[in-house]
PyMOL Python script that loads the backbone (N, CA, C, O; Angstrom):
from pymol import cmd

cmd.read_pdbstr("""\
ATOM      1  N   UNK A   1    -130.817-175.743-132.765  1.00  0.00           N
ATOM      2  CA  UNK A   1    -129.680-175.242-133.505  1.00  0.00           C
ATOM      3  C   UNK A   1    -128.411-175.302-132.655  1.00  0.00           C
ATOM      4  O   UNK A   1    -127.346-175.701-133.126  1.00  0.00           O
ATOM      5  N   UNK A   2    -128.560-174.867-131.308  1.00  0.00           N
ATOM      6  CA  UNK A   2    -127.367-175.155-130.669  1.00  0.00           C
ATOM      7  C   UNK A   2    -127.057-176.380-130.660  1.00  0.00           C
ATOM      8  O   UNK A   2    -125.858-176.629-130.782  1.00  0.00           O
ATOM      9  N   UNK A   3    -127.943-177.437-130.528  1.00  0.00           N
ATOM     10  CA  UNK A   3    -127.205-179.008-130.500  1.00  0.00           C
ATOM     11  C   UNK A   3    -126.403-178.849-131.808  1.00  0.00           C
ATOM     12  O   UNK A   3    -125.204-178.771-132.075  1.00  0.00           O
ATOM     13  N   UNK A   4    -127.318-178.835-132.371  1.00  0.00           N
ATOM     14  CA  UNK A   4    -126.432-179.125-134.074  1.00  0.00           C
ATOM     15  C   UNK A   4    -125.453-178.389-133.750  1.00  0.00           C
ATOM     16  O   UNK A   4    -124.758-179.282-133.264  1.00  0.00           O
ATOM     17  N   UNK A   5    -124.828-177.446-133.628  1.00  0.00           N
ATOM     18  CA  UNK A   5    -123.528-176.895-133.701  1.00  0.00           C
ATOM     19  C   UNK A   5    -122.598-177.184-132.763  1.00  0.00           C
ATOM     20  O   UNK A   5    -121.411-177.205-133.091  1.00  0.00           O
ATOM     21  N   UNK A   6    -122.990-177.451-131.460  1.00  0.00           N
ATOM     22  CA  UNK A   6    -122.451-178.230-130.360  1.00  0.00           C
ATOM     23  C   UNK A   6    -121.923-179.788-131.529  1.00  0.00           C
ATOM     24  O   UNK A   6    -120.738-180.108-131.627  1.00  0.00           O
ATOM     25  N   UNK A   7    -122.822-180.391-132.129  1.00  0.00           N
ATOM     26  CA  UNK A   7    -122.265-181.661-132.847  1.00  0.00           C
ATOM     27  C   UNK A   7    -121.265-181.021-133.572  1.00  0.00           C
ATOM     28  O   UNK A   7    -120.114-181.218-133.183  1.00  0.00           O
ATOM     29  N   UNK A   8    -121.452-180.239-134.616  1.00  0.00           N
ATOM     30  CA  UNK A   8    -120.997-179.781-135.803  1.00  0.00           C
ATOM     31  C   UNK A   8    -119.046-179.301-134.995  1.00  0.00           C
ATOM     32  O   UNK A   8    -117.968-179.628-135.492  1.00  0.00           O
ATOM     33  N   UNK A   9    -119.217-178.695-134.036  1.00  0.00           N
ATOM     34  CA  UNK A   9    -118.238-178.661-133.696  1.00  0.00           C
ATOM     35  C   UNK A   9    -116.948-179.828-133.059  1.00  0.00           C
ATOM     36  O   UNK A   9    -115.730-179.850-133.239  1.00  0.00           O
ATOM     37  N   UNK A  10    -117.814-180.666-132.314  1.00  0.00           N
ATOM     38  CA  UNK A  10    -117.149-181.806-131.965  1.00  0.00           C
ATOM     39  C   UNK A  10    -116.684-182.435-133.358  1.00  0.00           C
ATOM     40  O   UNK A  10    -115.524-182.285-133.744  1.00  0.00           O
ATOM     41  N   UNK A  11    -117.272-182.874-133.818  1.00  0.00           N
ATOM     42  CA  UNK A  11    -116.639-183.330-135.135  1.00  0.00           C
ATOM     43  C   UNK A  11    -115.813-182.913-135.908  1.00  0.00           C
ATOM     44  O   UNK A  11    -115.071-183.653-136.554  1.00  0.00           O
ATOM     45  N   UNK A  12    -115.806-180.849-136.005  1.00  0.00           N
ATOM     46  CA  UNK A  12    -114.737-180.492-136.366  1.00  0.00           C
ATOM     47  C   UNK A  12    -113.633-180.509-135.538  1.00  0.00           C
ATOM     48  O   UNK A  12    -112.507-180.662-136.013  1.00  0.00           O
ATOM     49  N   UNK A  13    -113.803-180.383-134.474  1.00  0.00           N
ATOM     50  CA  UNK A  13    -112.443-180.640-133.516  1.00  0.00           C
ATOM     51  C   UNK A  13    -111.666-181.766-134.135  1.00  0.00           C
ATOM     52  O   UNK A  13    -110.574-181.675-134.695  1.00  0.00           O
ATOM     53  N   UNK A  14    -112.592-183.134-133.900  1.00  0.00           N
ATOM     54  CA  UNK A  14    -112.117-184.457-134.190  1.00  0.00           C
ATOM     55  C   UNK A  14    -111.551-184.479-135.614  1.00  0.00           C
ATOM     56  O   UNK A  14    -110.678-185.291-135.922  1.00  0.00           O
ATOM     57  N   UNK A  15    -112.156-183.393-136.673  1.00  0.00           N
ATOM     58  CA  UNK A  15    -111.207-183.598-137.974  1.00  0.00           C
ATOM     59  C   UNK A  15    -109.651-182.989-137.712  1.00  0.00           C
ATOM     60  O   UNK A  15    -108.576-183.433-138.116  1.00  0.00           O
ATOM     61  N   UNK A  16    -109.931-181.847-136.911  1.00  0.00           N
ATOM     62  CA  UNK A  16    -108.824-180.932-136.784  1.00  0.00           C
ATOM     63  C   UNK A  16    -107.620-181.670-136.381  1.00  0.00           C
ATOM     64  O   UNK A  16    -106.473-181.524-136.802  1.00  0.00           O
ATOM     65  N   UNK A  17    -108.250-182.825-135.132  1.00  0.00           N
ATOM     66  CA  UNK A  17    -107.010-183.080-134.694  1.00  0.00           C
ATOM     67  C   UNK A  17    -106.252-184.181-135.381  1.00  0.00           C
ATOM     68  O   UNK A  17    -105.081-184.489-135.159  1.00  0.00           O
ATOM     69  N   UNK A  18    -107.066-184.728-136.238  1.00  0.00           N
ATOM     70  CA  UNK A  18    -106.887-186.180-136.929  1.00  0.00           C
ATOM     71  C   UNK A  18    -105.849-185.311-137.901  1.00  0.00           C
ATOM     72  O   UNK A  18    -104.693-185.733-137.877  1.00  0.00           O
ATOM     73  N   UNK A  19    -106.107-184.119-138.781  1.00  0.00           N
ATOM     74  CA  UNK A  19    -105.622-183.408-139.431  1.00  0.00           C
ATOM     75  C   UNK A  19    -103.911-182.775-138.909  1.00  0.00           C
ATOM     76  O   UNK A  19    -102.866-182.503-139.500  1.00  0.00           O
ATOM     77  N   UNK A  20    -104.236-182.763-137.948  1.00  0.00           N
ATOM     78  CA  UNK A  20    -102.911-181.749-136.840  1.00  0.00           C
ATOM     79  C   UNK A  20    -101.987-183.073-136.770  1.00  0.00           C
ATOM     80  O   UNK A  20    -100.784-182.905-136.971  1.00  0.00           O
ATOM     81  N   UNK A  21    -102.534-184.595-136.455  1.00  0.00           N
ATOM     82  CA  UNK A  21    -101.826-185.521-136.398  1.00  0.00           C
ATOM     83  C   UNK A  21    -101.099-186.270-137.757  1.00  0.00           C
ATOM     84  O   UNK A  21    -100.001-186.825-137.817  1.00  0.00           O
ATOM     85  N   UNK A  22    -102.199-186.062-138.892  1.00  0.00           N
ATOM     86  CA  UNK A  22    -101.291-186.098-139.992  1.00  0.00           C
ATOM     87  C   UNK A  22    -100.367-185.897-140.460  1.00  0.00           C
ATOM     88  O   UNK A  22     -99.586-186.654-141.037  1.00  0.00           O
ATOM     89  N   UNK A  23    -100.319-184.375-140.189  1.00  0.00           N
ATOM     90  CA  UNK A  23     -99.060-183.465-140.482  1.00  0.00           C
ATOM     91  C   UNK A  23     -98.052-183.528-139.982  1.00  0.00           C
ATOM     92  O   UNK A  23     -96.987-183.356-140.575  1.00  0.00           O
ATOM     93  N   UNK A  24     -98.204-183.861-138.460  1.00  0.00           N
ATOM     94  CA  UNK A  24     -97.063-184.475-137.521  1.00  0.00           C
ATOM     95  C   UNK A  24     -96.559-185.775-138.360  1.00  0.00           C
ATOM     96  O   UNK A  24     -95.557-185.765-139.075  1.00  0.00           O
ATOM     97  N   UNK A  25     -97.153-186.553-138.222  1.00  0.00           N
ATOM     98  CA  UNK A  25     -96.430-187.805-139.263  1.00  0.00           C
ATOM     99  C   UNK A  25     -95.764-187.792-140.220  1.00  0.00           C
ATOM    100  O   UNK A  25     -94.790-188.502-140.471  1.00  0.00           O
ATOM    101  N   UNK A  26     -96.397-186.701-141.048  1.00  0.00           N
ATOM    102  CA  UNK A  26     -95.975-186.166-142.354  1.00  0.00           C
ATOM    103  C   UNK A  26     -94.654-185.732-142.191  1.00  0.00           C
ATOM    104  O   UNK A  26     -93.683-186.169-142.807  1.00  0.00           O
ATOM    105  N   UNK A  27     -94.654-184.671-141.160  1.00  0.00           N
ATOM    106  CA  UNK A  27     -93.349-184.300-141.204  1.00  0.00           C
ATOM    107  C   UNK A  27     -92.307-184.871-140.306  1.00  0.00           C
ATOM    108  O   UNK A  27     -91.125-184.587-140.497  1.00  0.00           O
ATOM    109  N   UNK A  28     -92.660-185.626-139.379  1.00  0.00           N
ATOM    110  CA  UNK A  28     -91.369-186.693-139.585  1.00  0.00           C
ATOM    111  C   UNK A  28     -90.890-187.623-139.778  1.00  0.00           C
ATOM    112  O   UNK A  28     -89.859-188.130-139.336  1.00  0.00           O
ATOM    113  N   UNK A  29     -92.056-188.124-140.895  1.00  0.00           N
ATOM    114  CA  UNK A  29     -91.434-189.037-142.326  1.00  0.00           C
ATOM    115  C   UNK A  29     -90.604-188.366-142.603  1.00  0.00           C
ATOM    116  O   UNK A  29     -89.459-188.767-142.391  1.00  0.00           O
ATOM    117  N   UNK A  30     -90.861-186.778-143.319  1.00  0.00           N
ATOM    118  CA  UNK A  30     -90.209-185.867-143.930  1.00  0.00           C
ATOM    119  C   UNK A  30     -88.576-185.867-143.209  1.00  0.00           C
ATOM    120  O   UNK A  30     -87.486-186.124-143.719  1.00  0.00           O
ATOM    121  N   UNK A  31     -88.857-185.566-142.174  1.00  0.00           N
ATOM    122  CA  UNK A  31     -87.450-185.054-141.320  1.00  0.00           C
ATOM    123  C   UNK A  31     -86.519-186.158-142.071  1.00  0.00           C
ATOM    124  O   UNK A  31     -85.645-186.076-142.935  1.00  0.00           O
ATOM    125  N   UNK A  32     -87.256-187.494-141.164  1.00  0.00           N
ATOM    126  CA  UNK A  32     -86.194-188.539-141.270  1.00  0.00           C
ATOM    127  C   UNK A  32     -85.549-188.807-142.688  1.00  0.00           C
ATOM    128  O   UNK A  32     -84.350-189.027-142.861  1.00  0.00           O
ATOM    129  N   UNK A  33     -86.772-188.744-143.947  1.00  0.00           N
ATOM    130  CA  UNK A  33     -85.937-188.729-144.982  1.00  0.00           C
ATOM    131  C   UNK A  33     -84.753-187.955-145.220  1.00  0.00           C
ATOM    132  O   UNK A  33     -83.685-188.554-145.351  1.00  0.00           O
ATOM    133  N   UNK A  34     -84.800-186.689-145.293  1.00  0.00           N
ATOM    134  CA  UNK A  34     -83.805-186.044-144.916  1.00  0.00           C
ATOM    135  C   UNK A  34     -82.586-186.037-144.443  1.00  0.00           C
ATOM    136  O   UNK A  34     -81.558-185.702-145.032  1.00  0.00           O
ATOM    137  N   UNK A  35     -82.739-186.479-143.180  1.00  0.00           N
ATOM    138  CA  UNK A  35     -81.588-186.865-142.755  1.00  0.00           C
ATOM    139  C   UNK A  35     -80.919-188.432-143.458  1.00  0.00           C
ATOM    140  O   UNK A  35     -79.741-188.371-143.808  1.00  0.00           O
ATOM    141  N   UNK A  36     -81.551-189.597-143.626  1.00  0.00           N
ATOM    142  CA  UNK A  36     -81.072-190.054-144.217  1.00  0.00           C
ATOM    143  C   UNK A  36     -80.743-189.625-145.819  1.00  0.00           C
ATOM    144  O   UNK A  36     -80.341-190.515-146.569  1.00  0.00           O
ATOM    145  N   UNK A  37     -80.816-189.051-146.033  1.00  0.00           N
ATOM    146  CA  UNK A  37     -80.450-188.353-147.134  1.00  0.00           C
ATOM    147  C   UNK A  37     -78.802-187.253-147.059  1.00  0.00           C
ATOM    148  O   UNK A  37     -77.673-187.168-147.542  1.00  0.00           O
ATOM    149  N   UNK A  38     -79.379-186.852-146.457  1.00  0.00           N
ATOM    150  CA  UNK A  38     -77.726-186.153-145.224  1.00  0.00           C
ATOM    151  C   UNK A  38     -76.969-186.809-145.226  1.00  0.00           C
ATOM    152  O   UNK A  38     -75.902-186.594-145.800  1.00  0.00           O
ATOM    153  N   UNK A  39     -77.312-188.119-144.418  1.00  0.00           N
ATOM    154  CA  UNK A  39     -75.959-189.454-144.103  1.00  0.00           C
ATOM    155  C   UNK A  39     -75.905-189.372-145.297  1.00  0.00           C
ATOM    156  O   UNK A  39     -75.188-188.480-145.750  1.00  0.00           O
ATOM    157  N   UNK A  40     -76.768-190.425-146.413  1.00  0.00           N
ATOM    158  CA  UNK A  40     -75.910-190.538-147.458  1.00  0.00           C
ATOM    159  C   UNK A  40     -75.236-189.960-148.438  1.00  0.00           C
ATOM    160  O   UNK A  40     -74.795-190.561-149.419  1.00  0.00           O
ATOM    161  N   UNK A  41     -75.097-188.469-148.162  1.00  0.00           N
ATOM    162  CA  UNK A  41     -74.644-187.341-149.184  1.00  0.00           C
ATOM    163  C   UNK A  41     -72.889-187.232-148.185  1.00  0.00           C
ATOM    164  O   UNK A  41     -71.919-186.845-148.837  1.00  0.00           O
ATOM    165  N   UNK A  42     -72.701-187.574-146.779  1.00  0.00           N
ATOM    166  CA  UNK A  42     -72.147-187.426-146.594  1.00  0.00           C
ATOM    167  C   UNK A  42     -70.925-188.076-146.362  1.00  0.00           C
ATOM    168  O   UNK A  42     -69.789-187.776-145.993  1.00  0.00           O
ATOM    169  N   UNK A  43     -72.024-189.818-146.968  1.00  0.00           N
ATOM    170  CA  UNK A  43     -70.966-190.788-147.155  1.00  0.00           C
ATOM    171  C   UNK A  43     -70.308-190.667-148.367  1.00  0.00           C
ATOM    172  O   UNK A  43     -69.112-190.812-148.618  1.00  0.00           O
ATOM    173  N   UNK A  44     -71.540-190.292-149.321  1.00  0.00           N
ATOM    174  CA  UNK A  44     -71.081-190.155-150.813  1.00  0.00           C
ATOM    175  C   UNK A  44     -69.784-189.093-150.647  1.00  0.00           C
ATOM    176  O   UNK A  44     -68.685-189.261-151.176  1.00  0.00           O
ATOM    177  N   UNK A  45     -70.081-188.221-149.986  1.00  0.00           N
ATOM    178  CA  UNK A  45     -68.440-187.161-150.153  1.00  0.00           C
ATOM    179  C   UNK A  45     -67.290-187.499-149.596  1.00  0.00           C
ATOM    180  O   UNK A  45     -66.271-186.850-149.831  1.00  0.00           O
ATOM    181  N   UNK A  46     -67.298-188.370-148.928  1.00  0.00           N
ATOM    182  CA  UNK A  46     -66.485-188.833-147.702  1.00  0.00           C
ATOM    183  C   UNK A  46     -65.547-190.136-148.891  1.00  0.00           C
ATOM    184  O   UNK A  46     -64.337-190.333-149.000  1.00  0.00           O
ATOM    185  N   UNK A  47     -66.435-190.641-149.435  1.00  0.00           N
ATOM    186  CA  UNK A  47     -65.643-191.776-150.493  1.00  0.00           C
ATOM    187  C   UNK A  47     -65.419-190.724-151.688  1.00  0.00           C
ATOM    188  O   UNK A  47     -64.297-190.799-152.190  1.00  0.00           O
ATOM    189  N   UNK A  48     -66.077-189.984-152.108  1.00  0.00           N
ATOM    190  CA  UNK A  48     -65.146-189.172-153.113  1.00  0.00           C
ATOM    191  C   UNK A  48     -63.826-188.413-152.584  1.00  0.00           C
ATOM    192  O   UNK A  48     -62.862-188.078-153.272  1.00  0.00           O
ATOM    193  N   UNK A  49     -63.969-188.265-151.514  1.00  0.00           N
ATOM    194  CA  UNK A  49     -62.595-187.391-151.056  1.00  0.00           C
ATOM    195  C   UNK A  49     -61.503-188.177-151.003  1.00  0.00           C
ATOM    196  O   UNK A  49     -60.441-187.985-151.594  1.00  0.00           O
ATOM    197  N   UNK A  50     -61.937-189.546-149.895  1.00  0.00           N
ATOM    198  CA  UNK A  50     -60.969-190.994-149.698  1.00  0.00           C
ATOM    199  C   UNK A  50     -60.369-191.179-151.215  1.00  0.00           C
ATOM    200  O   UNK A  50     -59.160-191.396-151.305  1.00  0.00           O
ATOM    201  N   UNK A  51     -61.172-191.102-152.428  1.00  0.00           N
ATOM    202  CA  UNK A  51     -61.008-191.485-153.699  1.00  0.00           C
ATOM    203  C   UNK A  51     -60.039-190.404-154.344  1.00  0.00           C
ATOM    204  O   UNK A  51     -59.248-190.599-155.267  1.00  0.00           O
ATOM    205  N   UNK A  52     -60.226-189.466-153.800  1.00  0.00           N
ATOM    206  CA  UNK A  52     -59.490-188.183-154.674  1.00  0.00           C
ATOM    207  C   UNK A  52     -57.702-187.791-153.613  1.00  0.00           C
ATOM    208  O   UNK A  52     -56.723-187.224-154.099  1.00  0.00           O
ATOM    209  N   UNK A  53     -57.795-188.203-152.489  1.00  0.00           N
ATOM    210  CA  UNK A  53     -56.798-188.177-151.561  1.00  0.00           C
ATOM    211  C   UNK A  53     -56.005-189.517-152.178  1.00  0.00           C
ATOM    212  O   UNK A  53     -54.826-189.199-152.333  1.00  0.00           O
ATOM    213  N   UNK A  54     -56.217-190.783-152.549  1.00  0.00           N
ATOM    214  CA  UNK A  54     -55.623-191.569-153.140  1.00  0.00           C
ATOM    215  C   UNK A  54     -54.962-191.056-154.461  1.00  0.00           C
ATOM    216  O   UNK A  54     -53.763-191.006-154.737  1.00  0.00           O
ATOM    217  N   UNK A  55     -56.115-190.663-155.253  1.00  0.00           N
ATOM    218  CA  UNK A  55     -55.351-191.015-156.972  1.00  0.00           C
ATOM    219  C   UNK A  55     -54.382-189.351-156.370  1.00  0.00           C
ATOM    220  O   UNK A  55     -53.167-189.493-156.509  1.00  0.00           O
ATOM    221  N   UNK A  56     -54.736-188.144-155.863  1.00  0.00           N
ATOM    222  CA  UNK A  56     -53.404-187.382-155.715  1.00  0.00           C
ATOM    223  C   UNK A  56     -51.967-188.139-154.934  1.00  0.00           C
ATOM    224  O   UNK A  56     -50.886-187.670-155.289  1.00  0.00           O
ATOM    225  N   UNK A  57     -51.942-189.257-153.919  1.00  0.00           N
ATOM    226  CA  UNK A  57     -51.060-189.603-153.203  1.00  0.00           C
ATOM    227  C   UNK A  57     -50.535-190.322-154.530  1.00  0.00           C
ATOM    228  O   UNK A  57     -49.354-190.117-154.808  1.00  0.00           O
ATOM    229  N   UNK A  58     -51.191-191.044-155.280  1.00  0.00           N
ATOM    230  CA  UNK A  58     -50.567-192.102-156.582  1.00  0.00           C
ATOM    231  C   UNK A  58     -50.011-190.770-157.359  1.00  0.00           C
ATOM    232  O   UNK A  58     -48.805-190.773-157.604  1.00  0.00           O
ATOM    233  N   UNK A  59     -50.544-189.981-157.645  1.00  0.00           N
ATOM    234  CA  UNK A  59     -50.319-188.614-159.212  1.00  0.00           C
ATOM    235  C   UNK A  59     -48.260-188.765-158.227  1.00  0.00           C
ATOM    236  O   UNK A  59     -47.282-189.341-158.703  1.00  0.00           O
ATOM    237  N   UNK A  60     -48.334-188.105-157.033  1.00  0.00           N
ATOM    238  CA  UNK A  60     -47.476-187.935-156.655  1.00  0.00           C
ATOM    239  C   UNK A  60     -46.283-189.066-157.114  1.00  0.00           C
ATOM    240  O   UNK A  60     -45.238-188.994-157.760  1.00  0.00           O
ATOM    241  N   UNK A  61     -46.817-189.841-156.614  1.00  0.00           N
ATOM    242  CA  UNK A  61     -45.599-191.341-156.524  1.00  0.00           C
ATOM    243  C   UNK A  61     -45.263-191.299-157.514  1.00  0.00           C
ATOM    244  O   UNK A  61     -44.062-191.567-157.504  1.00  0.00           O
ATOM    245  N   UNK A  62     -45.857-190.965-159.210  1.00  0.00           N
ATOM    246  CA  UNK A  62     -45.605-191.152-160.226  1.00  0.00           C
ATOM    247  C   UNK A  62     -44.568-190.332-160.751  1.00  0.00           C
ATOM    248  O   UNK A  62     -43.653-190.655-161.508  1.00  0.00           O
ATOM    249  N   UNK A  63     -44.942-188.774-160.041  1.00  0.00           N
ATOM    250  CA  UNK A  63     -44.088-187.975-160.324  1.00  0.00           C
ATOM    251  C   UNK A  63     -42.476-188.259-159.984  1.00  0.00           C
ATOM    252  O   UNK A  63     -41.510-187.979-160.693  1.00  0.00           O
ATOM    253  N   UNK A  64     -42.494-189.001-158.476  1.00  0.00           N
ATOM    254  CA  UNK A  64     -41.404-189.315-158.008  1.00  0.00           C
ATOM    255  C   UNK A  64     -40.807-190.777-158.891  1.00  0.00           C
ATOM    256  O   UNK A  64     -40.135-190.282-159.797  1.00  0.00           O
ATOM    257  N   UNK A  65     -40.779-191.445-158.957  1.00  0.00           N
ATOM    258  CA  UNK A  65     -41.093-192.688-159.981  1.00  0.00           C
ATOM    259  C   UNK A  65     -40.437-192.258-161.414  1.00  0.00           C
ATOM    260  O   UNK A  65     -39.716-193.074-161.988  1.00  0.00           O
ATOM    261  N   UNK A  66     -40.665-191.089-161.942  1.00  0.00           N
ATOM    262  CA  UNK A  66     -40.610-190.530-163.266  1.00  0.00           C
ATOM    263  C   UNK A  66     -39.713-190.233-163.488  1.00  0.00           C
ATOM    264  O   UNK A  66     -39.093-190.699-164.444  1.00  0.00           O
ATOM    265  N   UNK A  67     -39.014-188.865-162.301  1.00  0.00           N
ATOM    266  CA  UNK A  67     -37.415-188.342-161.983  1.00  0.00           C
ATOM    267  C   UNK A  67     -36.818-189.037-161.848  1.00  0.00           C
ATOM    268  O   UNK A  67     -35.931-188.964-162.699  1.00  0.00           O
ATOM    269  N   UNK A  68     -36.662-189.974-161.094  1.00  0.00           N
ATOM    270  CA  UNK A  68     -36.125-191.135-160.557  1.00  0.00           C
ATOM    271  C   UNK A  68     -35.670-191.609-161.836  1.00  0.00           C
ATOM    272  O   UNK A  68     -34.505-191.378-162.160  1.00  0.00           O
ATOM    273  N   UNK A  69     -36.588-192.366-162.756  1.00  0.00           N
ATOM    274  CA  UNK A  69     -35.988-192.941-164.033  1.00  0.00           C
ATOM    275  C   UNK A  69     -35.160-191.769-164.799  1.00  0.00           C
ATOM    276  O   UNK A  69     -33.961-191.911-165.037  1.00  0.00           O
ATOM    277  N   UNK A  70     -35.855-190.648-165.153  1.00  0.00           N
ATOM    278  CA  UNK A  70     -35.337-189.643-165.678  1.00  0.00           C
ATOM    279  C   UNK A  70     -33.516-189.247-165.224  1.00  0.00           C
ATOM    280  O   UNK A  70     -32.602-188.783-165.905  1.00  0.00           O
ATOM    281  N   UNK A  71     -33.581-189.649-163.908  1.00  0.00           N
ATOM    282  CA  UNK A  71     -32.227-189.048-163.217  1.00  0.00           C
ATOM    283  C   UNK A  71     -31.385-190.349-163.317  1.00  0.00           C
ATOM    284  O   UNK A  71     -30.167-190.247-163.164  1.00  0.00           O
ATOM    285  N   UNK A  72     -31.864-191.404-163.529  1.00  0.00           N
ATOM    286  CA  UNK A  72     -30.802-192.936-163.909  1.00  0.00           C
ATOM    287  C   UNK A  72     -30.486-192.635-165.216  1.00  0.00           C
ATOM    288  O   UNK A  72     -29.386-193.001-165.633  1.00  0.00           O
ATOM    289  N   UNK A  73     -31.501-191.830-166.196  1.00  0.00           N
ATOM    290  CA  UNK A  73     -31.423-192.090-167.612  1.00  0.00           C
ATOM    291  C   UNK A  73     -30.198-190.995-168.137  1.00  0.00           C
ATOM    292  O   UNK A  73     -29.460-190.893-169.117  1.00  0.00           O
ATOM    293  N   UNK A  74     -30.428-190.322-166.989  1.00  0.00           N
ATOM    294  CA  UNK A  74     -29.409-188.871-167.703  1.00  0.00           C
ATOM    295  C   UNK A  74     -27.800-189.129-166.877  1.00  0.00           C
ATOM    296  O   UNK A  74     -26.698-188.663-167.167  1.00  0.00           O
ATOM    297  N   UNK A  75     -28.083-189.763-166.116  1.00  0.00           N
ATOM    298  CA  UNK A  75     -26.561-190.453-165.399  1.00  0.00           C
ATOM    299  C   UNK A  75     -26.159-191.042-166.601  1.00  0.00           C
ATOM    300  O   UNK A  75     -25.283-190.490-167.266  1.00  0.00           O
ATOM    301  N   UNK A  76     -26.897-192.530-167.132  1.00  0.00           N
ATOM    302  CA  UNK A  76     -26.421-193.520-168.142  1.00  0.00           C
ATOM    303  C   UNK A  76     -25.719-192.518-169.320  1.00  0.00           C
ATOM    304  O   UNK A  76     -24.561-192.614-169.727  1.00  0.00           O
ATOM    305  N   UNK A  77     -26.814-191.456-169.788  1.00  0.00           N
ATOM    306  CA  UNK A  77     -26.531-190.708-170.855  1.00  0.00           C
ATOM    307  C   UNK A  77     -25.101-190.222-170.875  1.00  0.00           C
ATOM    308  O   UNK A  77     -24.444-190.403-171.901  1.00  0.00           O
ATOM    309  N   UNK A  78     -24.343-189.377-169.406  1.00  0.00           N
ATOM    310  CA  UNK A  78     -23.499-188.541-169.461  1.00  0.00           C
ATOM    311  C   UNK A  78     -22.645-189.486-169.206  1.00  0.00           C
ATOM    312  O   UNK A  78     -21.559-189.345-169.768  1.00  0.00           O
ATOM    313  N   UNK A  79     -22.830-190.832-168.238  1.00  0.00           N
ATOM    314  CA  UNK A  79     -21.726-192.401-168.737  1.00  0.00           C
ATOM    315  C   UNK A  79     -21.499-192.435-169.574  1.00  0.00           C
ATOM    316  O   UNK A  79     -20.281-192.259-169.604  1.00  0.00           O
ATOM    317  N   UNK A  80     -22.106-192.651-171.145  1.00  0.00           N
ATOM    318  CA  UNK A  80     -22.108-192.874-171.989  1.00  0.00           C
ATOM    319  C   UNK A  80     -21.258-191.792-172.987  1.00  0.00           C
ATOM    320  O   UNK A  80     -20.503-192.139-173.895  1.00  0.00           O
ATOM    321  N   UNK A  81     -21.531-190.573-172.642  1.00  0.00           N
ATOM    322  CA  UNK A  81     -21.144-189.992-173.076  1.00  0.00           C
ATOM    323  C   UNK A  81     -19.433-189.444-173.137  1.00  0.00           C
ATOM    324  O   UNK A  81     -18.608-189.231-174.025  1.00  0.00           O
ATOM    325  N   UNK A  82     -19.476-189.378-171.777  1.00  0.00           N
ATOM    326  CA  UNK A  82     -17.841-189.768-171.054  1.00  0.00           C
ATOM    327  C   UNK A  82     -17.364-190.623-171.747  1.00  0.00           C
ATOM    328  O   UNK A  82     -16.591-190.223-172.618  1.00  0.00           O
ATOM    329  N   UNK A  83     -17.582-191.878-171.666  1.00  0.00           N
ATOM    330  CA  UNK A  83     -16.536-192.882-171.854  1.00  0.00           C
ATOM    331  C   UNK A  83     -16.609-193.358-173.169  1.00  0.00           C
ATOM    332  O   UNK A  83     -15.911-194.310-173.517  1.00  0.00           O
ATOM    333  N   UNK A  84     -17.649-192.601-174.201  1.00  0.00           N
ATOM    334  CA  UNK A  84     -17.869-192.453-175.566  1.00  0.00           C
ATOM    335  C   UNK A  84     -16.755-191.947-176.188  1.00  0.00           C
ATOM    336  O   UNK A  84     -16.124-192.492-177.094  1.00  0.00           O
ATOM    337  N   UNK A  85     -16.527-190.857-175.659  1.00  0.00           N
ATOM    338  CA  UNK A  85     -15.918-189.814-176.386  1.00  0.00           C
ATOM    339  C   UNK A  85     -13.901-189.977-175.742  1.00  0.00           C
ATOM    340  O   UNK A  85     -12.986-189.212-176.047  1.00  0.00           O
ATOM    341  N   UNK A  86     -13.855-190.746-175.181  1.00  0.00           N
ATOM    342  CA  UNK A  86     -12.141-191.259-174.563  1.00  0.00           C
ATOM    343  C   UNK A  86     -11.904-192.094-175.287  1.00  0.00           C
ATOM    344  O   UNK A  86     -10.836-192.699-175.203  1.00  0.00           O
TER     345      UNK A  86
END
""", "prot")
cmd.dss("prot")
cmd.show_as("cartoon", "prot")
cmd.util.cbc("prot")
cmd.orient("prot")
């Protein structure tokens, strides 16, 4: 009976560790997915921001762009109006 369990044990060792080494693998498959997962969440935000820092720098220009016409249009208007009314 002691042999047998002397076996019985070696073999469980040998599952244990085959088992202990799995898990190691397992988890840093795991890790690494992760992290690549990280990078790419952080590229993904990084081009939405680049993307959202643009169309506000354009929103702007437009605004400026807008007055601009607005302030030629109301010059022409009060030209017009001036030299309408003489």
């Amino acid at each position: 009976m002691d042999h047998g369990f002397k076996t019985w044990r070696k073999w469980m060792d040998g599952e244990l560790e085959t088992y202990k080494w799995q898990m190691r693998e397992e988890q840093t498959i795991q890790a690494e997915l992760m992290a690549n997962a990280e990078r790419r969440l952080h590229e993904a935000n990084r081009a939405a921001m680049t993307a959202l820092m643009q169309r506000q720098a354009g929103q702007l220009r437009w605004i400026d762009v807008v007055v601009e016409e607005r302030a030629i249009m109301l010059r022409e208007m009060e030209g017009a109006e001036i030299h309408g009314g003489e």
